[in-house]
N, C-alpha and C positions, 0 to 999 in steps of 0.2 A: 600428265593429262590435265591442263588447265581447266578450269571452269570455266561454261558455254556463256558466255556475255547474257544473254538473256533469261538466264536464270541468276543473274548479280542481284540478291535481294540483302537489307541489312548496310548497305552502304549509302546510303540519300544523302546524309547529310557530311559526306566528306566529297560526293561527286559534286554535290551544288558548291564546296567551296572549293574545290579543286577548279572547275570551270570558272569560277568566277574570279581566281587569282589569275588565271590564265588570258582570258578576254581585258584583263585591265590595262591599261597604258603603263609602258614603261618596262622594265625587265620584270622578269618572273617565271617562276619554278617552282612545281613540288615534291616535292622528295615523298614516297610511300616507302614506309619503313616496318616489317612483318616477318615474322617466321615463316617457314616454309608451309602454303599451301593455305593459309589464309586468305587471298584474294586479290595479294597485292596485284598481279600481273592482271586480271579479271578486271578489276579498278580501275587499271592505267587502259586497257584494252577499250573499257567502256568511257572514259575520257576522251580517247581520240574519237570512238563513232560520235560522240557527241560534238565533237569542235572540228571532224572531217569536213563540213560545210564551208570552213570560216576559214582553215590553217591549210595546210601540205604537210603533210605525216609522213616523216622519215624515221624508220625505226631503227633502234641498234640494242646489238645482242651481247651480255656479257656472259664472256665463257673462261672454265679455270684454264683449257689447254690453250686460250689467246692470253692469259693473264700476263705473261713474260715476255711478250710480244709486241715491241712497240706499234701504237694506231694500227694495232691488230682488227680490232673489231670493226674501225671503218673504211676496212678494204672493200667491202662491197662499192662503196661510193667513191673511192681513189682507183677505179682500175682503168682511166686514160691519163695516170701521172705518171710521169717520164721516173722513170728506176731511181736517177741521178739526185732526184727531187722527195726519195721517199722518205728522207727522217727531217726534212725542214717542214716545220711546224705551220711557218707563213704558207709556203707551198700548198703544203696539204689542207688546211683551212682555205685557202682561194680555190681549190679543186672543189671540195667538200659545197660551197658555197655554191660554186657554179652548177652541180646536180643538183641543188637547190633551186635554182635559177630555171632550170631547165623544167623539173616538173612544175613549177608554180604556172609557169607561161604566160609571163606578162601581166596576169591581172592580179598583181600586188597583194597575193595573199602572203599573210606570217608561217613563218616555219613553226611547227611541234615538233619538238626530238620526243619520240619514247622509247628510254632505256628500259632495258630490262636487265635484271640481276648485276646494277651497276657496282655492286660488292666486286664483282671480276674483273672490274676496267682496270686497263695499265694505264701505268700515271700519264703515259703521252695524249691517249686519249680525253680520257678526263678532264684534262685542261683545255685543250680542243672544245669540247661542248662546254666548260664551265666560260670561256673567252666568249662564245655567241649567246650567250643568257646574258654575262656582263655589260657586255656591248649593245643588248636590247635587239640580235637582230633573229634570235631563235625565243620561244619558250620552251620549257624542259617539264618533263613528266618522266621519275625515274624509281626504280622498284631497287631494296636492296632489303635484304635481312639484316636481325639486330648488331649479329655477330657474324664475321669483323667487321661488318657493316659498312656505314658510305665512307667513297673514299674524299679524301682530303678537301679538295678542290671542293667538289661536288658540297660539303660541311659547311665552307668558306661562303659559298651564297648564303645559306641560313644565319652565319655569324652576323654576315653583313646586311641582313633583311631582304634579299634578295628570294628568298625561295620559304615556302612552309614546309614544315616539314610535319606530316601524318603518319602518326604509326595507330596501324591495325589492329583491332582485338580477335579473339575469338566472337562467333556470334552466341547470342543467347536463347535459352529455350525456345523462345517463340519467334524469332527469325531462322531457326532450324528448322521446325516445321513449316516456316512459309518456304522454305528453298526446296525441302523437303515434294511440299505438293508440288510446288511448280517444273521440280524436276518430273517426279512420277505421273503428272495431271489427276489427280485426286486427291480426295480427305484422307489426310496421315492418322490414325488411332492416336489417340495424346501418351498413352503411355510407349506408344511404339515411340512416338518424335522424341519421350523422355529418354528413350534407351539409345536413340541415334545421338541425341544429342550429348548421352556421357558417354559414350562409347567413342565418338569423333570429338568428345572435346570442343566442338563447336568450331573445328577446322573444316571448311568447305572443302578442300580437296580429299580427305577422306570422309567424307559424308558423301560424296559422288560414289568414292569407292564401293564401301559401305553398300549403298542403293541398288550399283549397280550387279556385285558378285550377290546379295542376297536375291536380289530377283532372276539371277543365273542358277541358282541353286536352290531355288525353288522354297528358301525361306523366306521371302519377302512376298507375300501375297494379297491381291484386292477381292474382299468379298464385297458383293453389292454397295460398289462404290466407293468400300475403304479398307484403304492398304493397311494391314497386319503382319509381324513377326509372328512364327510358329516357331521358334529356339531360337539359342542364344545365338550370337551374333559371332561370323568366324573371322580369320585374318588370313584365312589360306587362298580368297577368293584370286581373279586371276589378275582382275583390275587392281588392287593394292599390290600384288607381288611386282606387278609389271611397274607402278611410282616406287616401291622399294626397289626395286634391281637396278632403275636406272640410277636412283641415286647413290645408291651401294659400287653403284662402278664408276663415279666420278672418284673415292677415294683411293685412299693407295692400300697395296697389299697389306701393310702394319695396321692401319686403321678397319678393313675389314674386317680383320681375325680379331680384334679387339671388338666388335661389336658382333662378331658371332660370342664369342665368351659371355658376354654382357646378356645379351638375348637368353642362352641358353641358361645361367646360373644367376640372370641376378634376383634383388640387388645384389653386389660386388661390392664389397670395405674398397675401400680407393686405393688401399696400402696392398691389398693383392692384386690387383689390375696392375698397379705401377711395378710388381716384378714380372706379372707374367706379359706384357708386351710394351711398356716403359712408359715412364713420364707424358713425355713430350708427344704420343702417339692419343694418350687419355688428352690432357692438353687441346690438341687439335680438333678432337672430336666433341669438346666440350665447346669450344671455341666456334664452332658449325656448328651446334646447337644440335646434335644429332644425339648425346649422351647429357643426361642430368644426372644431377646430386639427390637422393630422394628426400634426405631431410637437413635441406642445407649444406654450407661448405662443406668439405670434409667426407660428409656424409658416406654413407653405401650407394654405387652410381648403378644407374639403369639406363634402357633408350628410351628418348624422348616420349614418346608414347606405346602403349601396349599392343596394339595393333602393328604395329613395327617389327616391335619384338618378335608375337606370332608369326609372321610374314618369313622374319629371317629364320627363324625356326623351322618355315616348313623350307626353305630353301637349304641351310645345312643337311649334308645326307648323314643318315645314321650312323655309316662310320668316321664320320668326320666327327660325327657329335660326341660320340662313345670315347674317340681320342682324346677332344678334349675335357670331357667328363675326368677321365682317368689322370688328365694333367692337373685340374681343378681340387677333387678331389681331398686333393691334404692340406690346400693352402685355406680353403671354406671353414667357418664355425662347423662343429658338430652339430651343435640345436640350432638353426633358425632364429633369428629376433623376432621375425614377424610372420605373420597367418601367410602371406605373401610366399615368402623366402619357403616356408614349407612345404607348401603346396608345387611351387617351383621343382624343390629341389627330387620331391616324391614324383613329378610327372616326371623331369629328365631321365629318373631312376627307371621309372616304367619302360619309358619310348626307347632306351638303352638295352632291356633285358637287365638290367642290374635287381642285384638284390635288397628289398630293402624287409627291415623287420617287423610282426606281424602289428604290434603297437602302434609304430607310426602310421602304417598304413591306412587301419582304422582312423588315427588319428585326422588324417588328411579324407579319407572316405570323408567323416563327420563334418568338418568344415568347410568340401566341395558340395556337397549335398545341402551345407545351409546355406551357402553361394550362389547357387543354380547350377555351378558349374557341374552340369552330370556327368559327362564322359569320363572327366577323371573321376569322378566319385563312385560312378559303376566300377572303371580298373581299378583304382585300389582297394576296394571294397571285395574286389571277383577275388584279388590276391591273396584275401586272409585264410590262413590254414590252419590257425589256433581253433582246437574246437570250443574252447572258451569264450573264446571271441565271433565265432559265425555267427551266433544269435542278432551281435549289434550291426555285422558285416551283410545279414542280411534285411535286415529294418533299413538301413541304409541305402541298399537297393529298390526293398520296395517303396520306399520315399519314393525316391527315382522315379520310379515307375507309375506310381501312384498320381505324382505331377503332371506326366506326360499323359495321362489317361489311362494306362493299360491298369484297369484295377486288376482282373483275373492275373497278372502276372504278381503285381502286390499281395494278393491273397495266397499264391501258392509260395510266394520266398516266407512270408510270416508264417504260415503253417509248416514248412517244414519244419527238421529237426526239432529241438527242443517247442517249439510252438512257441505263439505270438503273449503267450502266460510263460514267463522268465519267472521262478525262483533268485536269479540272482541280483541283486540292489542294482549291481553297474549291469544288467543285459539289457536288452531293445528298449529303453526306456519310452513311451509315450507310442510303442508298436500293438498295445490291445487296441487302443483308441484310433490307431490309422488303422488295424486290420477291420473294423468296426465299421466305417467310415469308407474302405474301398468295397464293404459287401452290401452298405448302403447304398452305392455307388452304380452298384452294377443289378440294382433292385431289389435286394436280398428283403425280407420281413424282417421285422423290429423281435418279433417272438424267436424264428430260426437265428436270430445271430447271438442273444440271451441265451438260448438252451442251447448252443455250440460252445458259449465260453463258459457256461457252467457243466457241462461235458471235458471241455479240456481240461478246466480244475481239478476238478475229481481224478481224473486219470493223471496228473501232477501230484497229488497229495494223496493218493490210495494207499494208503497202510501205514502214511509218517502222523506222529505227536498231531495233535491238534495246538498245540502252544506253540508247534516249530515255528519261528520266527519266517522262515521260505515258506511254510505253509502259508499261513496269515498274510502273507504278499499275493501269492498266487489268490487266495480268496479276495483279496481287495480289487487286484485286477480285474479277477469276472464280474464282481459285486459293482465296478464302476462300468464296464461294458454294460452290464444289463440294467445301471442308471441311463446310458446314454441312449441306450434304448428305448426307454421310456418318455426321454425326453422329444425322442425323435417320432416317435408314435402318437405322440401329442397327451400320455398320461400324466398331465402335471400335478394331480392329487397326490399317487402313487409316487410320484418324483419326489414330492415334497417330504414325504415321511420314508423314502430310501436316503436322502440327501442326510435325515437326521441321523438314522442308523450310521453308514457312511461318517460321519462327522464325530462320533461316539467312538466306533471306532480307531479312528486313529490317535485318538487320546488314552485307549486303555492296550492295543496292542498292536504287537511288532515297531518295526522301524518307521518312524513318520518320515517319507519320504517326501521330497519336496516337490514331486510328480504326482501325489496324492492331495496336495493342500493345492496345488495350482488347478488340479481337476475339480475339487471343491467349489472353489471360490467359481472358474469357470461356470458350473453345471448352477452355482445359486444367484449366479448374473442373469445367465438367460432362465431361470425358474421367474424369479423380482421382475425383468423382464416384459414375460408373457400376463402376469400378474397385476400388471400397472405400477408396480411402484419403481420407477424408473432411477430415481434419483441414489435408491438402495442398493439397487441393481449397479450401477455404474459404480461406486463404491468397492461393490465386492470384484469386480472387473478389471481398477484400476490396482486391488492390492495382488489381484492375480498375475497382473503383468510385470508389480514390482519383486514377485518373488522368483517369474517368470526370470528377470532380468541377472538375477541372480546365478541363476543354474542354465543359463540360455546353452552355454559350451557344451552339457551333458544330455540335453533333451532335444529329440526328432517329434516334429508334427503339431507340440503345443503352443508355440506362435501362431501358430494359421488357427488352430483351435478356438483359443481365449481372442486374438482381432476380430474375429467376424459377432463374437456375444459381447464385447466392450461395444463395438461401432454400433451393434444395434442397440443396446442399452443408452448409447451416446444419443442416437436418434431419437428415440421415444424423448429421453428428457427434456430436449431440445438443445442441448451442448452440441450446436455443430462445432466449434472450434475445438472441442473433446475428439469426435470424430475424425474431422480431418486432419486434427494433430497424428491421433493412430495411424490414419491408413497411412498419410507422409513417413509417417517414420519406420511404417512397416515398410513401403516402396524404397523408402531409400539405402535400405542391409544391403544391396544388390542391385545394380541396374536391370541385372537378369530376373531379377525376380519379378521385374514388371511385365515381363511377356509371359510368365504363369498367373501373375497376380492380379495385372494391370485392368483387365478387365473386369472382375469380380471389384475391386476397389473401385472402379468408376460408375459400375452400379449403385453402391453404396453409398457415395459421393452423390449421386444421380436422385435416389430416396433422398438426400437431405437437403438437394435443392428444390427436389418437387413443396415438401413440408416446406419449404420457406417461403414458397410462392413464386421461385426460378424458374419459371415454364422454359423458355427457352434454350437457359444454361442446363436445364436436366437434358432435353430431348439430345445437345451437344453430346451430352456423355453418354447417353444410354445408345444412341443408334449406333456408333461405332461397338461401344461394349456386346450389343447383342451377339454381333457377328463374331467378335473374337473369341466369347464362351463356346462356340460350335466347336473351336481347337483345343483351347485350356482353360477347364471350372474347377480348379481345386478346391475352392471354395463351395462349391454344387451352388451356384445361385443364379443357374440358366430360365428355369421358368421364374425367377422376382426380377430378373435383367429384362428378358423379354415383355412381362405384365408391364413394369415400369413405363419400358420404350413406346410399347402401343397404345399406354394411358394418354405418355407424351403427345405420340403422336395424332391421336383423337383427338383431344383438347386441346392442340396448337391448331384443327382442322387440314394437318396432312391425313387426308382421306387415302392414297394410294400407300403410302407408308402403314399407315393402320392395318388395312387390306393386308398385306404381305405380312405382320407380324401376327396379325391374328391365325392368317394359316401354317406358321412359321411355328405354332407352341409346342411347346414339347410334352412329353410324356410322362416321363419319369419324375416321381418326386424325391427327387437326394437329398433337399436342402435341410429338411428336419421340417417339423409338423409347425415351428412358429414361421419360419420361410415362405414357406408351400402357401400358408394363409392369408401370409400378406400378399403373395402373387396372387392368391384367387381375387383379391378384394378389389385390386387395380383391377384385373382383368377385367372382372365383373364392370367395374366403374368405367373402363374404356369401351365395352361393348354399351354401354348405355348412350356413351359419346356417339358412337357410330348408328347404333339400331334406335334409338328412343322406346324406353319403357321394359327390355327385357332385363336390363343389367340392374336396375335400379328395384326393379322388385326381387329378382333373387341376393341385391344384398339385404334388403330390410327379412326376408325370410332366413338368414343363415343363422341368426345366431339363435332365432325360435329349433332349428331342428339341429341344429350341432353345439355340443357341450364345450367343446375347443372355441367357439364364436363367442360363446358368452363371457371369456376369459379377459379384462379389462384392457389390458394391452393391446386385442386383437380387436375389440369391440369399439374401442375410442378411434382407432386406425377406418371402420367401418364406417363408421357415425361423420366424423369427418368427410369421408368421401361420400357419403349421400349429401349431404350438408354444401357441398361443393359442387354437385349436381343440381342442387335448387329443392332439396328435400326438409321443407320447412319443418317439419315435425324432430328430424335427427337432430335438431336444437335443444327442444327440450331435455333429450336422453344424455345429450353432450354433456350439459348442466349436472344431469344428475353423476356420469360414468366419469368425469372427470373430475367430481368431489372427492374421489379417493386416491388421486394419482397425484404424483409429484412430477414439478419438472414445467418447465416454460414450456414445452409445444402444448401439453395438457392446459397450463393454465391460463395461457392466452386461450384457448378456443373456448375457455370455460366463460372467460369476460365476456369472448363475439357473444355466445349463445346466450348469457345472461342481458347484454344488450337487445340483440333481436325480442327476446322475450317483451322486455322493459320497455321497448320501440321510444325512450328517448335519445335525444340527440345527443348529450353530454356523457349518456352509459356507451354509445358507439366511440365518443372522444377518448374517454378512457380505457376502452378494449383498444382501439387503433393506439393507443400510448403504449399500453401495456405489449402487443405483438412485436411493436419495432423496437420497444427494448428486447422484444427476445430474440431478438433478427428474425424476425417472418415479415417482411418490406408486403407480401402479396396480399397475408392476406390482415396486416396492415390497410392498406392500400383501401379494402373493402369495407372495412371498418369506418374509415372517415369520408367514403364517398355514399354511405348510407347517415353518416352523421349529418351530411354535407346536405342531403337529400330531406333528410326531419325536420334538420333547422328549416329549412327553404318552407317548408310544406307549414310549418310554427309561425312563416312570419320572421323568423331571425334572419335578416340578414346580414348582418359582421358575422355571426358565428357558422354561417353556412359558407361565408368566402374562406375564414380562420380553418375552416374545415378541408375546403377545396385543398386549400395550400398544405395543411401537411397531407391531403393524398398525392400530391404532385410531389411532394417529396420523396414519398414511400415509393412512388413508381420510376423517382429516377435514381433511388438506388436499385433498384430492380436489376437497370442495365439490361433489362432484353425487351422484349414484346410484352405490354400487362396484358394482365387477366382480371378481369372485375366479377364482382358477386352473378352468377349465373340466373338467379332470382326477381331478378330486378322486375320491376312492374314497368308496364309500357307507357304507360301513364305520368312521366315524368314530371315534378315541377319545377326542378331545375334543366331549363332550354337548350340547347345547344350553342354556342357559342358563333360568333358570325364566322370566326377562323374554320371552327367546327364544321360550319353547315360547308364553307366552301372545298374542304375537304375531303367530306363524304360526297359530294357532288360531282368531286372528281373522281374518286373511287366507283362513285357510279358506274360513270360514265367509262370505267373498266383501263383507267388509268393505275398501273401498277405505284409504290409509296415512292419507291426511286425517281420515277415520271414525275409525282406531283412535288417531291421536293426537288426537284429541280427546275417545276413552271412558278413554285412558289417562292425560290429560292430561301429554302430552310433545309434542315437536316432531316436525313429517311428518319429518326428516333423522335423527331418531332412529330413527324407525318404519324409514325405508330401509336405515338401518347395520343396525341387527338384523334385517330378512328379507335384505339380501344377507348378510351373516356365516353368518345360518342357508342358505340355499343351497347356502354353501359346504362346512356342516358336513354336507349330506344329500345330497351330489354332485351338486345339479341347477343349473340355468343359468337357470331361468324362474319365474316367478311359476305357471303354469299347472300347474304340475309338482308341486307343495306337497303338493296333495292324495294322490298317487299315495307320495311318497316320503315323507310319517307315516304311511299305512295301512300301509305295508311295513316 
C-alpha cells in the first residue's frame, strides 16, 4: 500500500534536488536508496508527476520471481521482438528505444526510466538501462533498499559521477504530524502525533497503517476538530496485516517459520535461531532487513519492527503457536534478560493456555501496568491464585481500570479481600492512595473517604498488639489517606500539623517504608506549594522523585502522584525547564502512556506557557488537551484544562472558542482543592475576557470570603491575573504577596509591581531585565514597552528607543502573537510608526495579516508585531477595536 503522492510531505529538499539533477544537460540518475516503506517509491512516483510535462515516463518493475530471468522486467516494452532476437542485448535496447520513440511522438522530449525495487533487476537488465543513462539518451530514477541493495551496474554511475545517490531517513516528529493531518484533514493532538510517531518509527507506510486500522477500529477519533487516541495502539488492524502478508509471501517457506519463531519468542540469542531453522535462512532475513540484532552483532535478534512482530502474531493460529512454543521452550533462558523478553515470553504463555507461576505473573502484571500495556496486565494479573499475592494482583487491576476511567471498578478490586489497608510490606503498595483517588474521582467527600479508611483500620488491627509492627503499617496507611484528604479539601492548617505527626512517626515506629517517605515529601511539596514558598516545595519534590526512582519496580500509582505536585511546585517557582524536564521524562516511560497522560501534561505544559507570556503556544496545547481529557484524566485536571483553554481562548479574542468552552465546564471537582482554585481563578479571569466587569469583581472578592484564597500560592496566581486584566490596584498587593515567596515567576512580578508603583522608566528597565532572565519573554515584553512609554513622556529619547528595542526582542522570542499590558492609556506619547499606521489601515480596511503581508511583502509575524505594538500604543486589547480607536 504505497503512499498517496499527495500526502509526500518531509521530502522538499531531496525532490528539489532530485529534479534538478535530472533537468541538467548531459547524463544523469538518482539512485533512492531506503528501507522498506519509507517513501522511496512515493519519491520517485512524485518526481515523475513533477518532470511528466518535460520527459516520457517509462516505468519498470523490479520483482524477485523476474529476478533469474534474463530482461525479464522489460518484457512489457520488447513484446513485437522476434523470439530469435530475445537474448541480444543490441536487439532488445533498439526495440526498447523504439517504444520510446513511439510514445515521445516526435516532439523531442527526454526519456525518464523509474525503476522501482531495482534491488530485483537481473543483470541483463540492468545494463540495458545503465547503457541509456551512459549514453545520455535516458535519465534514470531508481528505488532500491540498503540491503542487498543496488545492483552493480546501476553502483557504477555513481562511482563514475554519473548519478546521486539519496538515501532516505525515517521522518521526524513533526513531519509525522504534518503527514499525519494531511492524511486525516485535521489537527493531530501532539501527544497523539508523539505516539504515532514512536510507534511507526517514522516510517510512512506504517503510519498510513496505523491511521488507517485505528480509525477502523474506532481508536482514532476527532473531537471538535482534533483527532485523538482513546488506547493503545494495535498491530492486528487489517491494513498492516494485509503490508505484512504480502510481504511474508515473497519469502520462502524456511524464512517464514523463522520469523514466526522470531515474532512469537523474541528476542532469540542468534545461537538458537541458527539450530532451530539454520544459519543461512537467519542470514537471509537479516540480509532483507526483515530481522535485526537488538543489541548489535551477535546480539538477541528480533523483527524489524514491533508492529510487524504483532501482525505476525495474530496471523500465526494458536496451534501453530502452541507447536512452536513447545519446540522453543528448552532451547530459551529460564529468566528473561530484559522487561521486553518477559513480558513476551508471559503473553505467549497466556495466548497458549500454558502454565505459568504465580510470581512471574505478578511480576509481569507489574511491569504491563507500568507500560500501559493493560490487556496483558489485566491477564496476568486475572491469573494470580496465590492468596498472598491477590492483594498486589488486584491493585494492579484497579490501576488498570483506574486509567481507563472506570473508578467504581477500581474501588470494588481494592476493597475486596483483604482491603486496600495491606498489613503486609510487599501488598498493594501505593493502593490506599489510588483507592483514595478513584473515590475522589467519582465524587466521593474528602470526610467519607477519612472515616472509611479509618473504619477499615480498625477492623484490620481489632484485638492485635498495638506495637505490632503490621499494626502501625495499617495506621500509617489510613493516617496518610486522611492526610490526603485534607489536602484535597483544601484544610492546609490541619495538613500541616498531620504532616508533622506523620513525619514523627515514621522515625519512632514500625518499618519506614520507602512508600511512606515518598508520600511525605509528596504531601509537603504541594503543602510549600499552596503556601508560597515554591522554591522549598520543589526541593521536597525533587527528593521525592529521587527516592521515588529508587523503588519505581515495587510501587503502583506514586509516579502520577508526586508529577503532577513537582510540576506544580515547578510552575509557581518559575523553573519551567524543571517542569518540562518532568513531564518529558514522565511521557517518555511509554509511548502509551501518552494517551492516558498526554493530555493532562499538555495542560501543564499549557499553565507554563500562559505564565510566560506564550499566549499563543498555550491556547496550541490547551484546545486539543481539553477534548482529550473527556476520554483520559488520570491526572483529574479537566476543569484547570478547560479554565486554561477558555482563558486562552478569550485573550487571544477567539470569541466562538470561548463560547463552547465556557458551556463545555464541568462539574466535578477531582483535581484537589489547590487544582479546583486555579481553575476558578482562570475561569473567573476568562469570563472577564468575554463579559467585562463580572469576572474581574468576583476575583477581587474571593479571597475576602474564602480562607483557601488567601493562601499565598493561590492569591499571587489571583493577583496576577487581575493585574493582567488592567487591575491597577492588584500591584500594589503583588508587591506586598510576593515579599514572602520564592522563585522567579514571584519575583519577577514583584519588580513589574514595584515599577508600576515607582512609574519610573529605568525601575520598568529593570523588571523587563529581570522577567527575561526568568523566561517570561510576555510579560517582559510589558515591562520595556511601559519603560519605552516613561522615557518618551521624560523627554528621554535614546533611552525610550534603548527600551523599544529590548521589547522587540522579548516579543520575538515570543514566537507567537504578543500580548501587551491590557492597561495602557489611550493617550499615547509614543506614535505610531509610518509602518505602523499603514498596517492598521489595512487591517481596517478588513484586510486579513496574510493579505497585508503579502501587499506589503513582509512576513504575517511581522504583520502580528506591528498590529499588537500598535494595540498597545492605542490602548485596545482586540483586532475589533482598531476601527473605533483611529477614528478617535
Amino acid at each position: 500500500m504505497p503512499m498517496q503522492a499527495e500526502h509526500l510531505v518531509g521530502r522538499d529538499a531531496e525532490l528539489e534536488l532530485a529534479t534538478e539533477i535530472l533537468r541538467q544537460e548531459g547524463a544523469g540518475a538518482v539512485l533512492l536508496v531506503a528501507d522498506p516503506g519509507i517513501g522511496k517509491t512515493a519519491l520517485a512516483a512524485e518526481i515523475a508527476a513533477r518532470l511528466a510535462g518535460e520527459m516520457v515516463v517509462m516505468r519498470v518493475h523490479g520483482s524477485p520471481a523476474l529476478s533469474a530471468v534474463p530482461y525479464g522486467v522489460l518484457a512489457p516494452y520488447l513484446l513485437d521482438l522476434p523470439l530469435e532476437q530475445a537474448t541480444s542485448p543490441v536487439a532488445i535496447l533498439r526495440e526498447f528505444w523504439s517504444q520510446f520513440e513511439k510514445r515521445r511522438g516526435g516532439e523531442g522530449a527526454r526519456l525518464l526510466l523509474i525503476v522501482d525495487d531495482a534491488h530485483n533487476l537481473d543483470e541483463g537488465s540492468t545494463q540495458i538501462l545503465a547503457e541509456l543513462v551512459t549514453a545520455g539518451w535516458a535519465r534514470l530514477v531508481a528505488t532500491s533498499r540498503p540491503r542487498p541493495g543496488l545492483p552493480a551496474a546501476l553502483l557504477q554511475l555513481w562511482y563514475d559521477g554519473l548519478a546521486e545517490r539519496l538515501e532516505l531517513h525515517p521522518l521526524d516528529k513533526e513531519t509525522v504530524t504534518e503527514l499525519a493531518e494531511k492524511t486525516l484533514g485535521g489537527t493531530v493532538m501532539s501527544s497523539a502525533a508523539e505516539v504515532l510517531h514512536s510507534v511507526s518509527e517514522g516510517n510512512p507506510l506504517l503510519l498510513h497503517c496505523l491511521l488507517e486500522d485505528s480509525k477502523a477500529d474506532g481508536n482514532l477519533v476527532r473531537r471538535n476538530g482534533v483527532w485523538l487516541l482513546t488506547r493503545a495502539l494495535s498491530g492486528s488492524g487489517e491494513s498492516l496485516a494485509e503490508v505484512v502478508r504480502n510481504r511474508v509471501l515473497r519469502t520462502s517457506e524456511a524464512e517464514r517459520e523463522a520469523m514466526y519463531v522470531i515474532a512469537l519468542s523474541e528476542p532469540v540469542p542468534a545461537a538458537v535461531l541458527d539450530t532451530q531453522v539454520g544459519r543461512d535462512t537467519v542470514r537471509a532475513l537479516m540480509d532483507s532487513r526483515l530481522v535485526l540484532s537488538a543489541n548489535g552483532p551477535g546480539g538477541p535478534l528480533k523483527m524489524w519492527h514491533p508492529m510487524y512482530s504483532e501482525a505476525l502474531r495474530k496471523i500465526v493460529s494458536p496451534a501453530r503457536s502452541l507447536q512452536i512454543r513447545q519446540r522453543m521452550v528448552q532451547q530459551l533462558p529460564p529468566e528473561p534478560s530484559t522487561a521486553e523478553g518477559l513480558l513476551r515470553m508471559v503473553s505467549w504463555a497466556l495466548d497458549c493456555g500454558a502454565d505459568v507461576d504465580d510470581e512471574r505473573l505478578l511480576q509481569a502484571a507489574f511491569l504491563a501496568a507500568k507500560l500501559l500495556q493493560n490487556p496483558l496486565a489485566m491477564a496476568a494479573a486475572g491469573k494470580v491464585r496465590s492468596e498472598a499475592l491477590r492483594p498486589r494482583a488486584r491493585a494492579v487491576m484497579a490501576l488498570v481500570n483506574y486509567n481507563d476511567g472506570d473508578y467504581r471498578a477500581a474501588v470494588r478490586l481494592l476493597e475486596g479481600g483483604s482491603g486496600f489497608l495491606d498489613a503486609d510490606p510487599l501488598g498493594p503498595v501505593g493502593a490506599g492512595l489510588l483507592w483514595a483517588a478513584a473515590r475522589f474521582a467519582l465524587g466521593d467527600s474528602s470526610a467519607d473517604i477519612a472515616a472509611a479508611a479509618r473504619t477499615a483500620a480498625t477492623a484490620l488491627i481489632d484485638g492485635q498488639p498495638a506495637r505490632d509492627p503490621a499494626v502501625q503499617l495499617i495506621s500509617r496507611h489510613a493516617h496518610a489517606i486522611g492526610l490526603r484528604a485534607l489536602a484535597h479539601e483544601g484544610s492546609f492548617e490541619d495538613l500541616r500539623k498531620g504532616l508533622e505527626r506523620f513525619a514523627e512517626a515514621l522515625g519512632s515506629e514500625g518499618p519506614d517504608l520507602a512508600m511512606d517517605r515518598i508520600f511525605l515529601l509528596a504531601m509537603q511539596c504541594e503543602l510549600l506549594t499552596v503556601e508560597g514558598q515554591a522554591v522549598q516545595a520543589l526541593e521536597a519534590g525533587r527528593e521525592a522523585l529521587l527516592v521515588l526512582e529508587e523503588h519505581h519496580k515495587d510501587l503502583l500509582y506514586f509516579s502520577d502522584f508526586v508529577l503532577l505536585r513537582y510540576t506544580l511546585a515547578a510552575l509557581e517557582a518559575g523553573d519551567w525547564e524543571a517542569a518540562e524536564s518532568a513531564l518529558d521524562r514522565h511521557a517518555a516511560g511509554s509511548a502509551m502512556g501518552l494517551i492516558y497522560f498526554g493530555a493532562g501534561i499538555e495542560v501543564l505544559k499549557g499553565m507554563s506557557m500562559l505564565r510566560q507570556g506564550r499566549l499563543e503556544k498555550a491556547a496550541e496545547l490547551l484546545t486539543p488537551a481539553v477534548e482529550a481529557l473527556r476520554v483520559k484524566d488520570p491526572l483529574q485536571l479537566r476543569n484547570l484544562g478547560n479554565a486554561l483553554a477558555f482563558y486562552a481562548a478569550a485573550k487571544s479574542g477567539n470569541a466562538v472558542l470561548a463560547q463552547r468552552l465556557a458551556s463545555e465546564r464541568g462539574e466535578a471537582a477531582a483535581g484537589g482543592a489547590y487544582v479546583e482554585a486555579l481553575a476558578e481563578l482562570f475561569r473567573l479571569a476568562g469570563e472577564e475576557l468575554v463579559t467585562k466587569g463580572t469576572g474581574l469583581q468576583s476575583l477581587r472578592r474571593l479571597p475576602e470570603s474564602e480562607d483557601l484564597h488567601r493562601l499565598p500560592g493561590i492569591l499571587m496566581q489571583n493577583l496576577v491575573l487581575r493585574a493582567e486584566l488592567g487591575d491597577v490596584q492588584a500591584m500594589e498587593s503583588i508587591q506586598e504577596t510576593a515579599s514572602s515567596m520564592a522563585g522567579g515567576w514571584a519575583g519577577g512580578w514583584q519588580s513589574l509591581a514595584a515599577a508600576q508603583l515607582g512609574g519610573e522608566g529605568q525601575g520598568f528597565v529593570n523588571a523587563g531585565n529581570l522577567l527575561a532572565a526568568s523566561g517570561m519573554p510576555g510579560p517582559a515584553a510589558v515591562a520595556f514597552d511601559k519603560a519605552a512609554v516613561t522615557f518618551d513622556a521624560e523627554g528621554k529619547r535614546p533611552e525610550a528607543r534603548q527600551a523599544a528595542v529590548l521589547r522587540d526582542v522579548s516579543e520575538a522570542s515570543l514566537g507567537d502573537a504578543l500580548v501587551h499590558d491590557p492597561h495602557t492609556e489611550t493617550d499615547r506619547s509614543v506614535p505610531l510608526t509610518r509602518r505602523e499606521q499603514d498596517i492598521v489601515a489595512l487591517a481596517v480596511s478588513g484586510l486579513t495579516d496574510r493579505q497585508i503581508a503579502e501587499k506589503l511583502m513582509v512576513s504575517v509575524r511581522t504583520v502580528e508585531g506591528h498590529l499588537y505594538r500598535s494595540y498597545a500604543k492605542l490602548g485596545i486589547r482586540r483586532r475589533e477595536d482598531l476601527g473605533a480607536a483611529v477614528r478617535h
